[in-house]
DSSP file (Angstrom, degrees, kcal/mol; ACC not computed):
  #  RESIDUE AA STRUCTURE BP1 BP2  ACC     N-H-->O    O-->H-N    N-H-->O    O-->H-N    TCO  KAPPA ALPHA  PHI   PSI    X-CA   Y-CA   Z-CA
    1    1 A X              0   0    0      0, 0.0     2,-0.4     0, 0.0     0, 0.0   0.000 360.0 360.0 360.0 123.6   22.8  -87.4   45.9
    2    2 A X        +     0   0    0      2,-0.0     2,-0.2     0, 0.0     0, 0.0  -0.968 360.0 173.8-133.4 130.0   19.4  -87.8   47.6
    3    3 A X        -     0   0    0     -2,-0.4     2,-0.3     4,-0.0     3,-0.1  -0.802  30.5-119.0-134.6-172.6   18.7  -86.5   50.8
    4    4 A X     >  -     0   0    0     -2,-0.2     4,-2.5     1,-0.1     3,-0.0  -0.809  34.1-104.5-111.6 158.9   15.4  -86.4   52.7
    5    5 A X  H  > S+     0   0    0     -2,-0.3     4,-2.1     1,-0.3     5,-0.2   0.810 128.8  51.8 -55.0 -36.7   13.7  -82.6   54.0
    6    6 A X  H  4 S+     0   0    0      2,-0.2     4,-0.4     1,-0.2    -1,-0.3   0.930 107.2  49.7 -67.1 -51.1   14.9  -83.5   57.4
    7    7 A X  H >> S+     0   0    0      1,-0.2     4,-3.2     2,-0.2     3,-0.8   0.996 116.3  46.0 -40.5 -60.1   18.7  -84.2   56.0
    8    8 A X  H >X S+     0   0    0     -4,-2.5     4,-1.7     1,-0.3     3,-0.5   0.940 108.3  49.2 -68.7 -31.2   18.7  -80.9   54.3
    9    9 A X  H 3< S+     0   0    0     -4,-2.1     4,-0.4     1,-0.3    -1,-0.3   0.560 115.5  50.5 -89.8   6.0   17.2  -78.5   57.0
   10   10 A X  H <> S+     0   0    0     -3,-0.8     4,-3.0    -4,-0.4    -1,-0.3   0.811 110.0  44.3 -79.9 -40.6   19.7  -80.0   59.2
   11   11 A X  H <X S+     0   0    0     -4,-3.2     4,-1.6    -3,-0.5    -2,-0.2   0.701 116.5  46.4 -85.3 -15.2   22.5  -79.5   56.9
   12   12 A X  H  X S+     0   0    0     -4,-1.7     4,-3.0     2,-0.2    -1,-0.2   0.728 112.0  56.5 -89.5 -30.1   21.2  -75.3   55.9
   13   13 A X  H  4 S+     0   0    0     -4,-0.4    -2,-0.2    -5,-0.3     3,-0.2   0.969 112.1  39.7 -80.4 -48.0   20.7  -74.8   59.8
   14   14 A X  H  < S+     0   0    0     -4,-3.0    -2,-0.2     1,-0.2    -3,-0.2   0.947 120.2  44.7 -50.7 -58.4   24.4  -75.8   60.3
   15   15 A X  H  < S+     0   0    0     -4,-1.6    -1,-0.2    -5,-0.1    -2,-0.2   0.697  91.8 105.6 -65.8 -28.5   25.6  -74.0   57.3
   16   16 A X  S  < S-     0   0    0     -4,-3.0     3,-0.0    -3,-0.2    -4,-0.0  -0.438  78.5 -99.9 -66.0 143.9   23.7  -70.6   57.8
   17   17 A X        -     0   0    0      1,-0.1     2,-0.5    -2,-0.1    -1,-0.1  -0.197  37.3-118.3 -50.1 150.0   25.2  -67.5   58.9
   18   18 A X        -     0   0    0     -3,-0.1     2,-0.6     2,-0.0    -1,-0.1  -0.815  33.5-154.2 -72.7  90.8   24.5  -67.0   62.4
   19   19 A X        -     0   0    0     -2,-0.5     2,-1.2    -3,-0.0    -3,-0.0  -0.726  12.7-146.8 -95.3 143.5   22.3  -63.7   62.6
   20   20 A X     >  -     0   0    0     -2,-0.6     4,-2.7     1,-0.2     5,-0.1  -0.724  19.7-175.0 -90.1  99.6   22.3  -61.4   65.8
   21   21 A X  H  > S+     0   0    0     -2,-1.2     4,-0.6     2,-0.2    -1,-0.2   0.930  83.2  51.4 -32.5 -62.1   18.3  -60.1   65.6
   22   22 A X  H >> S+     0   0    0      1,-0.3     4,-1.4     2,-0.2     3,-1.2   0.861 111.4  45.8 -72.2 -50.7   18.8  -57.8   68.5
   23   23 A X  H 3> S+     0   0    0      1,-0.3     4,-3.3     2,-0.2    -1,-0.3   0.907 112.0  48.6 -55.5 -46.6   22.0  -56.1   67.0
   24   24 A X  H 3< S+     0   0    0     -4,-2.7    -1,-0.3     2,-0.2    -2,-0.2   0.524 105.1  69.4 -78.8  -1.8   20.7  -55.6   63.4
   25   25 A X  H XX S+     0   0    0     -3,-1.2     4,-2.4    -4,-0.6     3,-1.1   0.961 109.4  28.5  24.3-106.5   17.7  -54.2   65.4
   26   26 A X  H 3X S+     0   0    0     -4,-1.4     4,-1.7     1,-0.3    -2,-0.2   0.582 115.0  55.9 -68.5 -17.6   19.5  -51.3   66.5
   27   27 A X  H 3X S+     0   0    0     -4,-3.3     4,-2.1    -5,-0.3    -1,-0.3   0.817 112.2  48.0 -83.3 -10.3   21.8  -50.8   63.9
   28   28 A X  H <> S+     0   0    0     -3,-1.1     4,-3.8    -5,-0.2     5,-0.4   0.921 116.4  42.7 -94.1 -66.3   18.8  -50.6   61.5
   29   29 A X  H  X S+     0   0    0     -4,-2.4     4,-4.1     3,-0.2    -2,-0.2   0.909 113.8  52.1 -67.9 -19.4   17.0  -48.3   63.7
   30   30 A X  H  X S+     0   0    0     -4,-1.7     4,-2.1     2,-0.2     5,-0.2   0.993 114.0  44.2 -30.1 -81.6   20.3  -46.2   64.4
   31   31 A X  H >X S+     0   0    0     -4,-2.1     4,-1.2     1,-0.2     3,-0.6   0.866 113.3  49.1 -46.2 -45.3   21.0  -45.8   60.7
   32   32 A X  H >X S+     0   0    0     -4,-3.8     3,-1.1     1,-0.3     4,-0.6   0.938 111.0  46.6 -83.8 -22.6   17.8  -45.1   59.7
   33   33 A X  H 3< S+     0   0    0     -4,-4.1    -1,-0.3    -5,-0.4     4,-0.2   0.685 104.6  62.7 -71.9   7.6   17.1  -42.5   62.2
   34   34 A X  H <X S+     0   0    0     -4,-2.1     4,-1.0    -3,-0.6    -1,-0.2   0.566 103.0  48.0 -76.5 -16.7   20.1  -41.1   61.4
   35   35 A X  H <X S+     0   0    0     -4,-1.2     4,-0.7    -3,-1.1    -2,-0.2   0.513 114.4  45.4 -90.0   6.0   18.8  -40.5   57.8
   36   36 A X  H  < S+     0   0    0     -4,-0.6    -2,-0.2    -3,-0.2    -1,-0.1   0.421 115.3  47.3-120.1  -4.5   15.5  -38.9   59.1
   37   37 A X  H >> S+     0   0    0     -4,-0.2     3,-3.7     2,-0.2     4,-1.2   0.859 114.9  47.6 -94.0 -75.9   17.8  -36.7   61.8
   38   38 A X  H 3X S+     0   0    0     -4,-1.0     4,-3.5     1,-0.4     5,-0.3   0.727 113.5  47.2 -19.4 -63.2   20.3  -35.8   58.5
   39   39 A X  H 3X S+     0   0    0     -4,-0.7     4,-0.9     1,-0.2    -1,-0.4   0.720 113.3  49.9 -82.9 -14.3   16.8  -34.9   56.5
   40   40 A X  H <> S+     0   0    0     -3,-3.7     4,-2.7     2,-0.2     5,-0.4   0.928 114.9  46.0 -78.7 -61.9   15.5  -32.6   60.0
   41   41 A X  H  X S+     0   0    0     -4,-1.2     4,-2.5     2,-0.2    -2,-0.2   0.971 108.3  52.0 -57.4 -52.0   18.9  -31.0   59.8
   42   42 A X  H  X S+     0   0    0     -4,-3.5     4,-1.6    -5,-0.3     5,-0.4   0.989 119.2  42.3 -34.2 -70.4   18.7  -30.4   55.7
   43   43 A X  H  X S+     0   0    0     -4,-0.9     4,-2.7    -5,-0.3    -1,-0.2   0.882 107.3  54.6 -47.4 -46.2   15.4  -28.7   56.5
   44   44 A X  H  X S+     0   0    0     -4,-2.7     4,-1.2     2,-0.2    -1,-0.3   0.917 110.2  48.6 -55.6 -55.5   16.4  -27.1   59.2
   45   45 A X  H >X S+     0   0    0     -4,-2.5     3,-3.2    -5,-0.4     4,-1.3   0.942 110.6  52.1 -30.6 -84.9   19.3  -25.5   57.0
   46   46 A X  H ><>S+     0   0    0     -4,-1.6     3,-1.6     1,-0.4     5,-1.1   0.810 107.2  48.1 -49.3 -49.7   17.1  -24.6   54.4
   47   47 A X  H 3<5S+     0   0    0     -4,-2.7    -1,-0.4    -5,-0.4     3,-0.3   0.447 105.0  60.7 -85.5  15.3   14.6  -22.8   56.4
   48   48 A X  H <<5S+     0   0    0     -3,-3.2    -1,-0.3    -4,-1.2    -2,-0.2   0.499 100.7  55.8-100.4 -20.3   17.4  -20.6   58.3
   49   49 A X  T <<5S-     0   0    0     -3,-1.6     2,-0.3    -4,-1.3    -1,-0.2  -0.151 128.7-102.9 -96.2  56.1   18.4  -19.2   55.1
   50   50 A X  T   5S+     0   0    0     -3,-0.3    -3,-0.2     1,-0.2    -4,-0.1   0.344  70.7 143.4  62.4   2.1   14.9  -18.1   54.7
   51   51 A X      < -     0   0    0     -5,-1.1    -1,-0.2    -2,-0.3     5,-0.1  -0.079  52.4 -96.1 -48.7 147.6   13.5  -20.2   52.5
   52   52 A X     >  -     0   0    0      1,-0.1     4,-1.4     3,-0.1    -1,-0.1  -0.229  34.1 -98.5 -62.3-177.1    9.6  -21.2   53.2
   53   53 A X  H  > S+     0   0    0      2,-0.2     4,-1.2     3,-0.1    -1,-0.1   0.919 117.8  38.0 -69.6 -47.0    8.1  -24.0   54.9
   54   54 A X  H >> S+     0   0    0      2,-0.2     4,-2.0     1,-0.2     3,-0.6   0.941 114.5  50.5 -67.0 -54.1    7.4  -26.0   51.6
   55   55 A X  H 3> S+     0   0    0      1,-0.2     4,-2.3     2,-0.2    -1,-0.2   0.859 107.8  54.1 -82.6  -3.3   10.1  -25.2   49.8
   56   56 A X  H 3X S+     0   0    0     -4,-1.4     4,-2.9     2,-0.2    -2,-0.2   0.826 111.4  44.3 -12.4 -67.4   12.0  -26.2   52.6
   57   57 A X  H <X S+     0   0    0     -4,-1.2     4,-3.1    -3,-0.6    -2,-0.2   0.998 116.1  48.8 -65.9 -82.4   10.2  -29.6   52.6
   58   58 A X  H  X S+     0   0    0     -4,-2.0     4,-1.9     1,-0.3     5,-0.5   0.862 114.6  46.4 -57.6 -63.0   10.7  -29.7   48.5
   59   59 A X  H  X S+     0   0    0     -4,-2.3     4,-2.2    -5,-0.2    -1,-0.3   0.868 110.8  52.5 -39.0 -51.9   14.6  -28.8   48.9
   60   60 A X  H  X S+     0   0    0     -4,-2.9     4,-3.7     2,-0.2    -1,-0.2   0.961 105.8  51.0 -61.0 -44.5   15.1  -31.3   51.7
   61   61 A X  H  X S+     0   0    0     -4,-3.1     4,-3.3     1,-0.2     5,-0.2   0.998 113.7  48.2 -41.2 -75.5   13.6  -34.2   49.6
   62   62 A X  H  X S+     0   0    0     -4,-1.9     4,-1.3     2,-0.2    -3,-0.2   0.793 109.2  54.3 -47.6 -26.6   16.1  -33.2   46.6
   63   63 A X  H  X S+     0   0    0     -4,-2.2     4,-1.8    -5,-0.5    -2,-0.2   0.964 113.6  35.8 -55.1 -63.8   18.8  -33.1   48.9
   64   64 A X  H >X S+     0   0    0     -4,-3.7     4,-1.4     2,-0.2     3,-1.0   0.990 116.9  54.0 -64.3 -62.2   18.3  -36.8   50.4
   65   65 A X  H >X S+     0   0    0     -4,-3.3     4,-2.7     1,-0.3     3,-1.6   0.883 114.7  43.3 -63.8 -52.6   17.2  -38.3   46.7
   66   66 A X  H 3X S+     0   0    0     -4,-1.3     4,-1.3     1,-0.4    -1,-0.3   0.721 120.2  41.5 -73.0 -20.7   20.9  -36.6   45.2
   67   67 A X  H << S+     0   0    0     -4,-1.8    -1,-0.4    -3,-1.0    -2,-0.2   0.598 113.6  50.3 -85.5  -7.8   22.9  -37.9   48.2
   68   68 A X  H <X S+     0   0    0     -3,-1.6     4,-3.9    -4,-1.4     5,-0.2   0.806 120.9  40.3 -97.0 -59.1   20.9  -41.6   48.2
   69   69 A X  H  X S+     0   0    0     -4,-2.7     4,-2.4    -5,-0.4     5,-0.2   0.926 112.9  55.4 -72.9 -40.0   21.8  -41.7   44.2
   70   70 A X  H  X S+     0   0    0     -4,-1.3     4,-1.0     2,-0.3     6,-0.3   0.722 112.3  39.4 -39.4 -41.3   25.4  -40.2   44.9
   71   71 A X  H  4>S+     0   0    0     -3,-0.2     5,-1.4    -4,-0.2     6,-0.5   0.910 118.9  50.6 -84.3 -44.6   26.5  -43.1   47.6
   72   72 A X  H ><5S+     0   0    0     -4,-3.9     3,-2.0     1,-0.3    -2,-0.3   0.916 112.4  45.5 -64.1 -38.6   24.6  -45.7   45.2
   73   73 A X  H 3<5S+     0   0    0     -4,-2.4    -1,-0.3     1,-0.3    -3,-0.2   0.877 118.3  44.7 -62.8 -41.8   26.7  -44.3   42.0
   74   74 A X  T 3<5S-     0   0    0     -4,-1.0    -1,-0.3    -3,-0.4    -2,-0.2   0.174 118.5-114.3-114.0  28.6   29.9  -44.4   44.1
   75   75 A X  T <>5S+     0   0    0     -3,-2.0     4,-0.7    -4,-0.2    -3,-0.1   0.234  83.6 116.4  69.4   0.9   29.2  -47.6   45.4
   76   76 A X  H >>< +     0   0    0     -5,-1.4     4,-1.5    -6,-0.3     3,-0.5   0.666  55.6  72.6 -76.5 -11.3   28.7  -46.6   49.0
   77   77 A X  H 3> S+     0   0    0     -6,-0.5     4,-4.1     1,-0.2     5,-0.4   0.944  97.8  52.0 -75.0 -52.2   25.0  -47.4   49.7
   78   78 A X  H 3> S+     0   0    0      1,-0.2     4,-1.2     2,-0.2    -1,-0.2   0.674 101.9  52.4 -54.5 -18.4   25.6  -50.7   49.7
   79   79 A X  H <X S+     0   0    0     -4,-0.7     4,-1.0    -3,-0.5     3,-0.2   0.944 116.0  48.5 -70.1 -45.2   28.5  -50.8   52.2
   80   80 A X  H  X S+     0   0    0     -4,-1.5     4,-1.6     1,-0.2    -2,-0.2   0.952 107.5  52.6 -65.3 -46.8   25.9  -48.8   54.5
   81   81 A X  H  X S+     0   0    0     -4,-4.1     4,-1.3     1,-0.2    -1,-0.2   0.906  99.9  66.9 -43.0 -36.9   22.7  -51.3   53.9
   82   82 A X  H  < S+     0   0    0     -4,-1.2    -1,-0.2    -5,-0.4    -2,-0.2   0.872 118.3  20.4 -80.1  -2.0   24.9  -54.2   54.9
   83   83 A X  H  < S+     0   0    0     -4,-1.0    -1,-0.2    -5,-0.2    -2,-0.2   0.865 128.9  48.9-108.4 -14.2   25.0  -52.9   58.2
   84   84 A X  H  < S+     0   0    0     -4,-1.6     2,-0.2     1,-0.1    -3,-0.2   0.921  82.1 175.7 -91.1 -71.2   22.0  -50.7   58.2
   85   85 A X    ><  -     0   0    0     -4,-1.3     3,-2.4     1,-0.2     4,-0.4  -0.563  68.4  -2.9  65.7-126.3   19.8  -53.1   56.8
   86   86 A X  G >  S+     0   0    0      1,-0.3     3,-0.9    -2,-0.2    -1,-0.2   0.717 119.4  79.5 -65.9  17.9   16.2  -52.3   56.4
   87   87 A X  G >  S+     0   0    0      1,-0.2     3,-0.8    -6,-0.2    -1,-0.3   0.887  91.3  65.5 -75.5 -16.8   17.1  -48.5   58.3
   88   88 A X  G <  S+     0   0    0     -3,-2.4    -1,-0.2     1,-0.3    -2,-0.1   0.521  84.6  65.5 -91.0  -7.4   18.3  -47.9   54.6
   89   89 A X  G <   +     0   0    0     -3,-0.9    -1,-0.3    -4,-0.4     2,-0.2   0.188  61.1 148.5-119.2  50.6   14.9  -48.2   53.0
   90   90 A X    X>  -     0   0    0     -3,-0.8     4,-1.1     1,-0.1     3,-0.8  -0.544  65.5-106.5 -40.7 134.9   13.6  -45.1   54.7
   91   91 A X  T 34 S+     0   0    0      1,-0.2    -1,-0.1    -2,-0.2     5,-0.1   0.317 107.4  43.8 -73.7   4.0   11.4  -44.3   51.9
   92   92 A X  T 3> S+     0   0    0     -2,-0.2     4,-1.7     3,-0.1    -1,-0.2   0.722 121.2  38.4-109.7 -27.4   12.9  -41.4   50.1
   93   93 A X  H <> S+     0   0    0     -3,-0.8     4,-1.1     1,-0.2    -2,-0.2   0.420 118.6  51.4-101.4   8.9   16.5  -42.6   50.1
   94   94 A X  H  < S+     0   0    0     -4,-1.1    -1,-0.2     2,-0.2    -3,-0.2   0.381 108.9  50.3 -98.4  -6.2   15.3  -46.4   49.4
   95   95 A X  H  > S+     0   0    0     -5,-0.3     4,-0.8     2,-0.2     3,-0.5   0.846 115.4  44.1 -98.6 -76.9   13.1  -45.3   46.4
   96   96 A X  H >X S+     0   0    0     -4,-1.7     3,-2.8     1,-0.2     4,-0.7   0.609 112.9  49.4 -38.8 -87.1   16.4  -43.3   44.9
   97   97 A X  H 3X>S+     0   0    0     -4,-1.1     4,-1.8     1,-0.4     5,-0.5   0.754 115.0  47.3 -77.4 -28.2   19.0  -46.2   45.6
   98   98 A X  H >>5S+     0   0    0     -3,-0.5     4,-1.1     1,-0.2     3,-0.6   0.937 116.4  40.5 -56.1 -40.1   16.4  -48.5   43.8
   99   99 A X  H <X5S+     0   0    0     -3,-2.8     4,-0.6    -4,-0.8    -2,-0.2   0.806 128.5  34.7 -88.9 -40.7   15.9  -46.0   40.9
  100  100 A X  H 3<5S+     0   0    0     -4,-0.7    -1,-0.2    -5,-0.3    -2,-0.2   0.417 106.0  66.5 -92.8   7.4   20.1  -45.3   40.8
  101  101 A X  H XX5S+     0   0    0     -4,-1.8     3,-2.7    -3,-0.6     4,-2.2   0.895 105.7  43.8 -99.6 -49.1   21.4  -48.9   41.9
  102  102 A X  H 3X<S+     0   0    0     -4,-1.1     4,-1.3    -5,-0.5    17,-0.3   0.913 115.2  50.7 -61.5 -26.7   20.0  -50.6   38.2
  103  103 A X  H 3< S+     0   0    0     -4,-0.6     4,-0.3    15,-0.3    -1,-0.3   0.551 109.0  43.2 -80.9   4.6   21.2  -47.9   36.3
  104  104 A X  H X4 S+     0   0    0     -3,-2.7     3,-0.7     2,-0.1    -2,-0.2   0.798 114.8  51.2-103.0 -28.9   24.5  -47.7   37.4
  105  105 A X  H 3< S+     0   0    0     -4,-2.2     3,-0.3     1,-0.2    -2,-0.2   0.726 116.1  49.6 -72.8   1.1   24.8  -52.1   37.3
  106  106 A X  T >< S+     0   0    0     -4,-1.3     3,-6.7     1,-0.1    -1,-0.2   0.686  81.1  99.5 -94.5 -28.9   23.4  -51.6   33.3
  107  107 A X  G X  S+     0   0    0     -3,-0.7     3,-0.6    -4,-0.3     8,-0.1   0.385  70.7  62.1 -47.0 -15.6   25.8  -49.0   32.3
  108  108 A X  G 3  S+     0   0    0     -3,-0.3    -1,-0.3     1,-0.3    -2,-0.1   0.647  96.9  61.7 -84.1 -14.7   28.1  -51.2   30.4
  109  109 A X  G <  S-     0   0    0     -3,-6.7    -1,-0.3     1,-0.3     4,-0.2   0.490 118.9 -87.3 -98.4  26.7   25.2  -51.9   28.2
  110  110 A X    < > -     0   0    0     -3,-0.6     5,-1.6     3,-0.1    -1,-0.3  -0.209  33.0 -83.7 125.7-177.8   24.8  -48.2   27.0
  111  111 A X  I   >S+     0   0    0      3,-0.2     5,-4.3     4,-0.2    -1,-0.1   0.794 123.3  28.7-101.4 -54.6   23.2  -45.1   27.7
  112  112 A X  I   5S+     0   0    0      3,-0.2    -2,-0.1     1,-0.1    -1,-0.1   0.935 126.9  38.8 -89.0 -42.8   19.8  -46.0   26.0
  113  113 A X  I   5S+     0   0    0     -4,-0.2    -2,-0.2     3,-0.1    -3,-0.1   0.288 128.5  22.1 -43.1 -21.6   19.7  -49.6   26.4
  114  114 A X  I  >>S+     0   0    0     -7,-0.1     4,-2.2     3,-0.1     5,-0.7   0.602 125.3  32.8-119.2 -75.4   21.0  -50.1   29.7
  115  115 A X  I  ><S+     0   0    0     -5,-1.6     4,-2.6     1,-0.2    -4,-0.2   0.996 123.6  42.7 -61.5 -64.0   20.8  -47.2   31.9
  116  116 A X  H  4<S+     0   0    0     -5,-4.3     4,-0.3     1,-0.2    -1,-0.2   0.559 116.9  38.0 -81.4  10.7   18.0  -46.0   30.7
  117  117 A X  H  45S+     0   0    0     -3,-0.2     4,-0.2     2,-0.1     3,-0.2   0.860 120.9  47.5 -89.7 -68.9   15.7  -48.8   30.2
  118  118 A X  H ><5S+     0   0    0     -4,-2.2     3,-2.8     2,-0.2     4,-0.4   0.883  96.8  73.8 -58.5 -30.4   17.0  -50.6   33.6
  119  119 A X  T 3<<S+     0   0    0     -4,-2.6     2,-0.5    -5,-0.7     3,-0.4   0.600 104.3  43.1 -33.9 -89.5   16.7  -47.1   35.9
  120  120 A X  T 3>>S+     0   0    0     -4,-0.3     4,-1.7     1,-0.2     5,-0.5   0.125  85.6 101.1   0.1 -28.0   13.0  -47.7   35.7
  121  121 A X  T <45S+     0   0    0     -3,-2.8    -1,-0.2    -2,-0.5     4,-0.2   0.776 105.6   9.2 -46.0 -48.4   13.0  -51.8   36.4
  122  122 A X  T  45S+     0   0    0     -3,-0.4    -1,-0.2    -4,-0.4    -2,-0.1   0.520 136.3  43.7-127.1 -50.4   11.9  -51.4   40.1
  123  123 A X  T >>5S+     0   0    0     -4,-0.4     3,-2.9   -25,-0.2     4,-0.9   0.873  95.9  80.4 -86.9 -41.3   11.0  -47.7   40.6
  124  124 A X  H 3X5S+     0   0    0     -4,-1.7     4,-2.7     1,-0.3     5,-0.3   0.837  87.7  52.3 -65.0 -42.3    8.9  -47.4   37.1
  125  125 A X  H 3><S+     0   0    0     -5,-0.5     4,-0.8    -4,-0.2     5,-0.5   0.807 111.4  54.9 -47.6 -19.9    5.5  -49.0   38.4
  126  126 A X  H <> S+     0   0    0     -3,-2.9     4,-4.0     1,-0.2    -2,-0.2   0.999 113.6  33.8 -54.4 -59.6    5.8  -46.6   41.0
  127  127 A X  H  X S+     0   0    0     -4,-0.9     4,-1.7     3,-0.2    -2,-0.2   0.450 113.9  55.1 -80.9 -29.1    6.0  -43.9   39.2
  128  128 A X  H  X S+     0   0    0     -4,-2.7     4,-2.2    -5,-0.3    -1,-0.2   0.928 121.7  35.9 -67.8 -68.3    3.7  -44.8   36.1
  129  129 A X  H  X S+     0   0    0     -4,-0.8     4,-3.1    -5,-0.3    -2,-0.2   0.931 114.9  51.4 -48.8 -51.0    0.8  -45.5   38.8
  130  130 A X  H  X S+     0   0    0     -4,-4.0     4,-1.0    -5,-0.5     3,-0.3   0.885 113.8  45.0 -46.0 -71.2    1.6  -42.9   41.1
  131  131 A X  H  X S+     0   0    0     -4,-1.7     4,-3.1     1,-0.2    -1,-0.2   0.630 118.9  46.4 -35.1 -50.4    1.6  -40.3   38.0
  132  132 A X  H  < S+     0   0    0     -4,-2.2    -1,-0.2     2,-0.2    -2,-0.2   0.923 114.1  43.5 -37.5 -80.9   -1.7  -41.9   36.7
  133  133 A X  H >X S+     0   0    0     -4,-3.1     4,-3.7    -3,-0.3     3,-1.0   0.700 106.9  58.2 -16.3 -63.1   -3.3  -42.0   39.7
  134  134 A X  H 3X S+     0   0    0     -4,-1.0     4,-2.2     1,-0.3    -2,-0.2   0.948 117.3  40.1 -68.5 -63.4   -2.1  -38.3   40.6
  135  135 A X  H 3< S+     0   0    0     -4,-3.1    -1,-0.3     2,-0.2    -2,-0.2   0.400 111.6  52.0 -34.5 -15.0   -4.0  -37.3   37.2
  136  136 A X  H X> S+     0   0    0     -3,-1.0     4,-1.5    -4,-0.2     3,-1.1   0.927 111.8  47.2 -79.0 -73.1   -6.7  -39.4   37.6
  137  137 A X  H >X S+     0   0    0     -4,-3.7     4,-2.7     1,-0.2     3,-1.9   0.848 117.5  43.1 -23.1 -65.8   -7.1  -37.8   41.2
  138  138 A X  H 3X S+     0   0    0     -4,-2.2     4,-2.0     1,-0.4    -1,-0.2   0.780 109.7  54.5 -82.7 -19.2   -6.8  -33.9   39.8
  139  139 A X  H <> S+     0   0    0     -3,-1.1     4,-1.1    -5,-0.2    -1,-0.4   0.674 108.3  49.7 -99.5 -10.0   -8.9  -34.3   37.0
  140  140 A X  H <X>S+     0   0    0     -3,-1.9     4,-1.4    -4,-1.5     5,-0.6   0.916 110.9  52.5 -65.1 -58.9  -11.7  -35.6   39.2
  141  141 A X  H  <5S+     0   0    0     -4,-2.7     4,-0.2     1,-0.3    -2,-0.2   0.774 107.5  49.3 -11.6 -60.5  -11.2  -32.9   41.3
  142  142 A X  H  <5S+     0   0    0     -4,-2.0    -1,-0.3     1,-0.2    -2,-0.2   0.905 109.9  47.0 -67.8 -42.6  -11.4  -30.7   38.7
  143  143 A X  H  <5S+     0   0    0     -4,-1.1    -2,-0.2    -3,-0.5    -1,-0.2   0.508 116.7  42.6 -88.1 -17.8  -14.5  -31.9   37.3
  144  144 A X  T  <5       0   0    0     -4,-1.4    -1,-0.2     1,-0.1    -3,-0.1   0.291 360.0 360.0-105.5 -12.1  -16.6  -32.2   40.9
  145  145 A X      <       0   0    0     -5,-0.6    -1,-0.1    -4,-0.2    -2,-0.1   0.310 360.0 360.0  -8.4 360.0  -15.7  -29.2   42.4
């Protein structure tokens, strides 16, 4: 069946879902300031049982990354993204569901071969550069001081 560019983008504008901008708008920003109010409250938590300001900071971060890998492991991130949309890929709990979403669809192919090869697919340039980088950085540092 041959159809001409005109044919088809007639026939994909009929057939696409309909999206409402404005709504997924606000539900995007909703959700995600509702993860950056959640991560104000965390903090807030921490530093009323006396922790400092940093480890405060450092606590809240581990808080949001083990609850962002906790909904992707138990399949719940995804319910929230399709309604959240980009509000989900605030950056601390978008980095985790990337890191936790390939290792949980790989699991079937084992522990070393699956999980832990795939974890890494998406997140691991991050994390290779970033490290690099962050060493590169400290050992200039050190050396012009």
């Amino acid at each position: 069946m041959k159809i001409s560019n005109a044919e088809y983008k007639r026939l994909a504008d009929r057939l696409a879902p309909k999206s409402n901008s404005a709504l997924n708008c606000v539900k995007a920003f909703a959700i995600g300031g509702g993860i950056c109010v959640l991560g104000q409250a965390l903090k807030n938590l921490y530093l009323s049982l006396g922790t400092g300001e940093d480890p405060a900071a450092l606590l809240t971060s581990a808080s949001l990354i083990f609850l962002s890998a906790l909904l992707t492991g138990l399949g719940l991130y995804d319910d929230i993204a399709k309604h959240a949309g980009a509000g989900t890929l605030v950056p601390i709990t978008g980095f985790a569901n990337s890191v936790a979403a390939p290792a949980v669809e790989f699991k079937t192919e084992g522990w070393v071969t699956g999980m832990a090869v795939k974890m890494f697919t998406i997140a691991g340039p991050v994390i290779v550069y970033g490290t690099l980088a962050a060493a590169l950085y400290g050992l200039l540092f050190w050396l012009f001081q």
